[in-house]
Residue, then its C-alpha position, 0 to 999 in steps of 0.5 A: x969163233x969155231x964150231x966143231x962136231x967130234x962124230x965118233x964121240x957125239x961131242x959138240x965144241x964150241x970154241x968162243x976165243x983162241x986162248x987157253x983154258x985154266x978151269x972147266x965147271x959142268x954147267x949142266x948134265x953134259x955140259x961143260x964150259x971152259x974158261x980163260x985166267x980171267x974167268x971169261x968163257x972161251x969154250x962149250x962142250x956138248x957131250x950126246x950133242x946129237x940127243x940134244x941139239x939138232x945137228x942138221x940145221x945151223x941158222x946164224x941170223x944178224x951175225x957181223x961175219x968177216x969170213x965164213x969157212x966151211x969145212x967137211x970132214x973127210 
């Protein structure tokens, strides 16, 4: 699972599986979840991410982590 945030567009990704999307549906006002061939979720986009969601802070609680990279943006 990989977390992106697109500061020029205020866009937050969520990309859940490494595969391709076939089909997109808005789920909500600026919200938007994409899906495999199979109808499974692989990815969630959150357009104004910074009017919804507090960019400040990321809490991953009981979470079965192999590796944890963190990257900043140049």
């Amino acid at each position: 699972m990989k977390i992106q945030y697109f500061p020029e567009d205020d866009i937050l990704y969520i990309d859940l599986a490494e595969k391709n999307s076939v089909e997109s549906e808005e789920v909500a006002s600026g919200i938007v979840v994409d899906f495999d061939e199979n109808g499974f979720p692989v990815g969630i986009e959150i357009s104004n991410a910074s009017k919804i969601i507090s960019l400040e802070q990321l809490e991953i609680s009981n979470f079965p982590l192999a590796d944890l990279i963190l990257k900043k943006a140049a």
